[in-house]
N, C-alpha and C positions, 0 to 999 in steps of 0.2 A: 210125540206126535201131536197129541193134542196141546201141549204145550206152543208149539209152534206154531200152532193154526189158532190162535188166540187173537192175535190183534188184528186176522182177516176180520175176524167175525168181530170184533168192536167196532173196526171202521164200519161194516155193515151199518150195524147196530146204527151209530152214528148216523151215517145217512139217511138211512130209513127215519132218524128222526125229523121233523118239520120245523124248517125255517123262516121266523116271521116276518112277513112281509114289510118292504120298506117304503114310506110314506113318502109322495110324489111332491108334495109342498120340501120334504123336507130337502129331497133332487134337488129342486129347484132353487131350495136356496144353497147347498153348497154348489150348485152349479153357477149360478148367480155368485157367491162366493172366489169360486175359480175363477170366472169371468173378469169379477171387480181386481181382484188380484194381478190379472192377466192386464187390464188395462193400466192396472196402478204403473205394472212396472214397466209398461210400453209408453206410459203417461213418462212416468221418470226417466226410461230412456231418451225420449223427444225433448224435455224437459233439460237433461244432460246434452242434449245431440244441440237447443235451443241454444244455452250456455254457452257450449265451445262455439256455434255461429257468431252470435254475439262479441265474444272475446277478438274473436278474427275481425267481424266487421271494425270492434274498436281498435284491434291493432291496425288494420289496414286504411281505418280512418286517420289515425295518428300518421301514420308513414306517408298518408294520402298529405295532411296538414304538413309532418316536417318537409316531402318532396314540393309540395308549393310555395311552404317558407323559404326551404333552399334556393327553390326559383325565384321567387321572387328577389329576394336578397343576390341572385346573380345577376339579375335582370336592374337590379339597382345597382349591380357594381358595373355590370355592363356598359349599364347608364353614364351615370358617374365616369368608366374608363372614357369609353364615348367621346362624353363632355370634356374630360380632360384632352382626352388628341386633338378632337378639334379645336380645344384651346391653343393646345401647342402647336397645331397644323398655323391656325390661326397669328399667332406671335412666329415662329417661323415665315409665315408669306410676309410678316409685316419688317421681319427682318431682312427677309429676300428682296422685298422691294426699295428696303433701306439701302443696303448694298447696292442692290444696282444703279438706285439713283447716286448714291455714292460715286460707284463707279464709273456713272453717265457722267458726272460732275469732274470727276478726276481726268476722265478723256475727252474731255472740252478741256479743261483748261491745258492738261497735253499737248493738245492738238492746238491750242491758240500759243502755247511756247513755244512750239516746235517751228507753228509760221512765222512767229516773231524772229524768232533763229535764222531759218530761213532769209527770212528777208533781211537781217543783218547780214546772215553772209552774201547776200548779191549782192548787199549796198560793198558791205568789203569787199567784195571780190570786184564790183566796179572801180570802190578807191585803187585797191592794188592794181586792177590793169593799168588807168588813167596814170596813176603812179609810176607801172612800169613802161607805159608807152613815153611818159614824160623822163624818164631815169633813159630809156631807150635811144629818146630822141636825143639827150644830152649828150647822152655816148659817143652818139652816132655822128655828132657835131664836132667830136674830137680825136676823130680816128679818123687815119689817113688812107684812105682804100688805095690799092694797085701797088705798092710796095713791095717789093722783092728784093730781100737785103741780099746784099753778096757777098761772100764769102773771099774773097781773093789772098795770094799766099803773099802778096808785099802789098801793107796796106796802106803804103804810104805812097798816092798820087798825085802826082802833079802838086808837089807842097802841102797836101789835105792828107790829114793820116782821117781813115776811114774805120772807125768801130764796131764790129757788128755785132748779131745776139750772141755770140762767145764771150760774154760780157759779163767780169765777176767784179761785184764794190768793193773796195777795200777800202773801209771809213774808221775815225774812232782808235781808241787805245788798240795795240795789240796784244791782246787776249787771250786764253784760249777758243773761245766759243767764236772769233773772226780766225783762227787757225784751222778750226778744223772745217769751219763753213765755205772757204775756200782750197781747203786740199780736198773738200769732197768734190765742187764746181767743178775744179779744173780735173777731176779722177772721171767726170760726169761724162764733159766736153770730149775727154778722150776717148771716149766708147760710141760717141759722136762721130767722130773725124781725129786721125791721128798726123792729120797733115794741114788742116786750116789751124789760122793762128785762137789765142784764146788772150783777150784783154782783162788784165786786172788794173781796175781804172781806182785811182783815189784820187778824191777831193782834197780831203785835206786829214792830216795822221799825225801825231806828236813821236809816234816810234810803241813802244811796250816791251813787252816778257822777250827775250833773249829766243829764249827758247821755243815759244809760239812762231816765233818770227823762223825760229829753225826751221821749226813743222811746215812752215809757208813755203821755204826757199828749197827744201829737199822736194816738195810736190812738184816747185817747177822745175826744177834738174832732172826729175825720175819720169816727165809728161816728155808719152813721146809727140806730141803736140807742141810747136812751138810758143811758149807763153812771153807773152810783151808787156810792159807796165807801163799806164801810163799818169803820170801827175798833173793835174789841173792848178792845183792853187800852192799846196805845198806837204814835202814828204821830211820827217825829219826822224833822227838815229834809224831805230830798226829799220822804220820805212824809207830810208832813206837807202839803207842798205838792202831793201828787198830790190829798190830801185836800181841800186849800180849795177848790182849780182844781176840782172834780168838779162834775157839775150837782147836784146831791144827794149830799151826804154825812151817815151818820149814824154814831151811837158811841154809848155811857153817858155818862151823868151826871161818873163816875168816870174817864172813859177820858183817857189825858195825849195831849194833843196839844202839839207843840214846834217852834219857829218859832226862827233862828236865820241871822247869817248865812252863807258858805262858808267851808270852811277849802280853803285851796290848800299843794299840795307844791312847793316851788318847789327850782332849782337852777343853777348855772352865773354869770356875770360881773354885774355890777351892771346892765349894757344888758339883758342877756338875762330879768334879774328883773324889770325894769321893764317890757320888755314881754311876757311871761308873767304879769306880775300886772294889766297894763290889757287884758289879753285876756280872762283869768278874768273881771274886772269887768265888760266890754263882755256877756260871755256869760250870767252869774250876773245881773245886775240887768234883762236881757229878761224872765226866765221871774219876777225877785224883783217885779220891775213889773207885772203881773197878778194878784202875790199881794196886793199894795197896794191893785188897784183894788178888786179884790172886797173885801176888807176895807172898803173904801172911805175911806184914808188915798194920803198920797203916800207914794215909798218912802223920802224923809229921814224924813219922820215916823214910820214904821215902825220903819227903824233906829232911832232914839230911842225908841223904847216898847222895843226888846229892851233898850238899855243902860240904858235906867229898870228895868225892874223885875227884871233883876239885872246885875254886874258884867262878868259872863263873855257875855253877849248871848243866852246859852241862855234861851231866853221860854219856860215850859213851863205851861200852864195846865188844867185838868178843862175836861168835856165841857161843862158848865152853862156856864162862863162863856168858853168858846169859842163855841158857840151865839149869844151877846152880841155875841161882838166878829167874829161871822161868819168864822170858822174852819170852822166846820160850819154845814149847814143845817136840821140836825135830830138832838136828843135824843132819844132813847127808854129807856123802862125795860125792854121786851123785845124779842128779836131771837129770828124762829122760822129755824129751820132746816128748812124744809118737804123738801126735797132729799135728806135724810139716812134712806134707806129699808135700811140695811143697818149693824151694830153693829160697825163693823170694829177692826184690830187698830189702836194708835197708829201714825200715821203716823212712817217713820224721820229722824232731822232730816238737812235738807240737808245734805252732805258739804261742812267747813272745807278754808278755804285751808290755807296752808302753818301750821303752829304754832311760832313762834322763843320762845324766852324772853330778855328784856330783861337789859342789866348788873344788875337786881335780884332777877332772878330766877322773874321775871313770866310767864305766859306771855302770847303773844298774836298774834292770826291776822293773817296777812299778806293783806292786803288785792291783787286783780289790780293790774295798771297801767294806769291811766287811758289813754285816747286822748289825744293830741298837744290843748293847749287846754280837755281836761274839768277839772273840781274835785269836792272830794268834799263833797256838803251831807248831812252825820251828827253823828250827837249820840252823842259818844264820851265823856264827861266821868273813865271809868275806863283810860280809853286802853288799849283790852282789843283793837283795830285798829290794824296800824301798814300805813302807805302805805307806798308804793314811787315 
């Protein structure tokens, strides 16, 4: 018991003893103490808090300095771009205005060719009119106005055989290319009228190809158009034979008509001659045998009347006394050219074969090549033709 109640009674003890008092300087200065302490580290805080302001203002000074540098330096590129556009704005306008005066220049002088042009073509267009009123007027000086050719189916009046536009030339060697230009005519005329007549007029014909001459004399047999022939100056072999064969033939008094038999080209081994010359034969005495009948002889007899009345077989007689021995079937002393309504320039002469001259020195037209079997029935006596 008393054991326990022991350290009541020392604390007593204890505080019942007296505690000495504490001196008010010395307060003062650990208060003063706290104080200074208390400011130090509020000092130091501010101090710290001063620092980081500082820091900020200098980073925000820098950021302030690179943000102006940047601008500026933009503000100079700005510049600088600026200056450059307008440079190029500048060279651009002065290019633009190059161009256009360029092109002001190029359409003036356009515009001064184009009038040049111009007025070339009215000046030509005045030549050509003046031209063609004078070409006009020439024309018109040689054409026969009020013409009305007639057609009539016997054109032989009052002594005048009368020709109308049924009118085909038969000029020049006989050919092919005068074969076919008159079996087309006379195929033409018939789709024309197959009852007015159709004149194959010749000047003047030495004869040609057998066989062209064929082509010629089956158009007029197969027309049912009746076709006439007529000779002006002179017809000789084929054409002499297109002549007799014709339903009506007429000429002058004067005109030579020549009857004769073929000459053949021959070539190659003695078999090959013998039968190229009974082919010719077989060929030449069809079409010579119808010249016989109308004449009304046989054809040995014919043969003998050419080497009767001369050497060479060339039988060349006037229109009068062919008339006689039915060569033709009609003389006349005029031939009208009803057809002929415009004064034109000479006709150009047909374009010559090839022109060789001879070891004498000759010249003389090379005649085409016969078809395989043709011969040539012509009256050459100056051998001014040479075959092939």
């Amino acid at each position: 018991m008393i054991s326990r109640l022991g350290p009541i009674f020392l604390c007593a003890a204890l505080i019942g003893q007296e505690v000495p008092p504490v001196s008010t300087r010395q307060v003062e200065a650990e208060t003063a103490l706290i104080q200074a302490r208390l400011e130090l580290a509020a000092a130091q805080r501010k101090l710290a808090t001063l620092a980081q302001t500082d820091e900020l203002r200098r980073l925000e000074a820098e950021a302030t300095l690179r943000a102006a540098r940047s601008e500026a330096a933009a503000v100079e590129v700005d510049a600088e771009r600026s200056q450059l556009q307008r440079a190029a704005a500048l060279e651009s306008a002065r290019k633009s205005a190059a161009l256009a005066e360029g092109d002001r220049r190029r359409t003036e002088i356009e515009s001064e060719i184009r009038l040049n042009q111009a007025q070339n073509t009215l000046a030509n267009t005045r030549l050509d009119a003046v031209a063609s009123l004078a070409a006009a007027q020439k024309r018109a000086s040689k054409l026969a106005y009020g013409i009305k050719v007639e057609h009539p189916l016997n054109p032989l009046i009052n002594g005048t055989l009368h020709i109308s536009d049924r009118r085909i030339s038969f000029n020049g060697p006989v050919v092919d290319e005068l074969a076919k230009t008159v079996s087309q005519q006379i195929a033409f005329y018939n789709i024309q009228s197959e009852k007015e007549p159709i004149f194959i007029v010749i000047d003047a014909s030495p004869g040609g190809s057998v066989m062209s001459g064929y082509q010629i004399l089956r158009a007029m047999q197969t027309s049912k158009a009746p076709v006439y022939v007529v000779v002006k100056q002179y017809a000789a072999s084929m054409a002499a034979i297109v002549t007799t064969l014709a339903e009506r033939s007429f000429c002058y008094p004067n005109t030579v008509i020549l009857h004769h038999q073929p000459s053949v080209g021959l070539q190659g081994n003695m078999t090959q001659l013998q039968e190229q010359l009974s082919w010719s034969k077989i060929w030449c005495d069809r079409i010579f045998i119808e010249v016989a009948k109308r004449v009304g002889i046989t054809l040995d007899e014919f043969v003998k009347q050419m080497y009767g009345a001369t050497v060479t077989g060339d039988w060349k007689i006037l229109g009068d006394e062919a008339l006689r021995r039915h060569w033709v079937t009609d003389v006349v002393e005029k031939i009208a050219e009803d057809s002929v309504d415009e004064l034109s320039a000479a006709p150009r002469p047909a374009p010559m074969q090839i022109i060789r001259r001879n070891a004498a020195g000759k010249a003389q037209i090379v005649l085409p090549i016969l078809q395989p079997g043709d011969a040539w029935m012509m009256y050459d006596p100056e051998n001014i033709y040479l075959a092939r």
